[in-house]
C-alpha positions in Angstrom: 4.9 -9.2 -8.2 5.2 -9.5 -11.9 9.2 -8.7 -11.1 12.0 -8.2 -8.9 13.2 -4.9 -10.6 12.5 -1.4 -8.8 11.3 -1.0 -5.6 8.4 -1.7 -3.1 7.0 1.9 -1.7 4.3 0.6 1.2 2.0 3.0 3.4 0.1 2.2 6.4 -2.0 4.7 8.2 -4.7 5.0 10.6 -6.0 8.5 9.4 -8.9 8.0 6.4 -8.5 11.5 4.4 -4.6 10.5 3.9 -5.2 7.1 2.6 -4.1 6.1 0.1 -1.0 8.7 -0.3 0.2 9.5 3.2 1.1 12.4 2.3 -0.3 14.6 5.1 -0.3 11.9 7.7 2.9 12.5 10.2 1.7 9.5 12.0 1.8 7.2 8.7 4.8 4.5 8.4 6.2 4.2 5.0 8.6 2.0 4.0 10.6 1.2 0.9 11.9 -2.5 -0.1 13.9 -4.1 -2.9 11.1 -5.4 -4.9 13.6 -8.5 -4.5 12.2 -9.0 -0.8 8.8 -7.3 -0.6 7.6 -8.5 2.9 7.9 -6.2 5.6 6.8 -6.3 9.4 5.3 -3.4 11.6 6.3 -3.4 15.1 4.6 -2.1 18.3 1.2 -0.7 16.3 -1.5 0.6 18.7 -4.8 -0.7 18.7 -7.4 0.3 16.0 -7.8 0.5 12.6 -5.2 0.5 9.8 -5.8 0.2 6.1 -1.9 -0.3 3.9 -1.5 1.0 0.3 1.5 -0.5 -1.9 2.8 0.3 -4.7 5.6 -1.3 -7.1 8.1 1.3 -8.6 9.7 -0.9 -11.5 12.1 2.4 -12.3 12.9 3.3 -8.7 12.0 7.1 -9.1 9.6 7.4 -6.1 6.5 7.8 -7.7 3.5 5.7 -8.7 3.8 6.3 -12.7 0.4 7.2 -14.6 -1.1 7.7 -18.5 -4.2 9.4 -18.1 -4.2 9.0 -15.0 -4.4 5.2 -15.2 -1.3 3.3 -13.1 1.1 1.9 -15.4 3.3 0.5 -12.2 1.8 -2.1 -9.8 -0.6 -1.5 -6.9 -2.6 -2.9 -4.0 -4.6 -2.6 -0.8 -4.7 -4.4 2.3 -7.9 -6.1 2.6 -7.6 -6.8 -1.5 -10.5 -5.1 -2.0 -12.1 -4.9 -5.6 -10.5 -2.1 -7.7 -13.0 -0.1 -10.1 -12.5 3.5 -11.0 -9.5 4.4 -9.0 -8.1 3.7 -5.3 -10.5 2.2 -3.0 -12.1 4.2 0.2 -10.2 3.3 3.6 -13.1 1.4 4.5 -12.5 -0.8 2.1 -9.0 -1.7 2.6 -9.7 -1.2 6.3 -8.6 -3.8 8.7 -9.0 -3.6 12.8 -5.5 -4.6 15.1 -6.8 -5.6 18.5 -3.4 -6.7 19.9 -3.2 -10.3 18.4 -0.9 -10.3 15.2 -2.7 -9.6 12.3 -1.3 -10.6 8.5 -2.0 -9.1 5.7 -0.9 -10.4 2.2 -1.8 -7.6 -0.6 -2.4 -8.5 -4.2 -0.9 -6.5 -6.7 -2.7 -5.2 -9.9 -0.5 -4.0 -13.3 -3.1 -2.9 -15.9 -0.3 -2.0 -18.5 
């Protein structure tokens, strides 16, 4: 985190055509944190595959803010996977919960 202002918006899913945005997903779990404290824990998740998408709103309007469609707010994947021409697939930032605790720590990328 380059700072504690805004907030932390964070996804997780299990469904591949709503990754990265959720927005279709009824089943995804999105949280938001005060960029202050941006760890967060995810009780009683089934067995499978999951891939998490974070982003960090500095100005706390809700949204992951672009300029030509380049982010000008920070973002990450589980899995960290590399980041070329926009988000990555699920595969990518897929990781596989077989009932033992799994931690994931996601790097965040500012460009501007």
């Amino acid at each position: 985190m380059r700072s504690a202002k805004g907030m932390i918006r964070v996804c997780l899913t299990a469904d591949p055509t709503n990754f990265p945005k959720c927005v279709d997903d009824r089943d995804a779990i999105t949280r938001s944190l005060p960029a202050s404290s941006p760890v967060t824990r995810f009780d009683d998740l089934g067995q499978g595959d999951y891939a998490i998408a974070v982003i960090h709103d500095e100005n706390g309007n809700a949204r992951l803010d672009t300029l030509a469609g380049i982010p000008r707010e920070g973002f990450g994947f589980s899995r960290n996977p590399r980041i070329v021409f926009g988000p990555p697939r699920f595969a990518a930032a897929a990781f596989t919960l077989n009932g033992a605790a799994e931690k994931q720590q996601v790097m965040m990328h500012y460009i501007f």
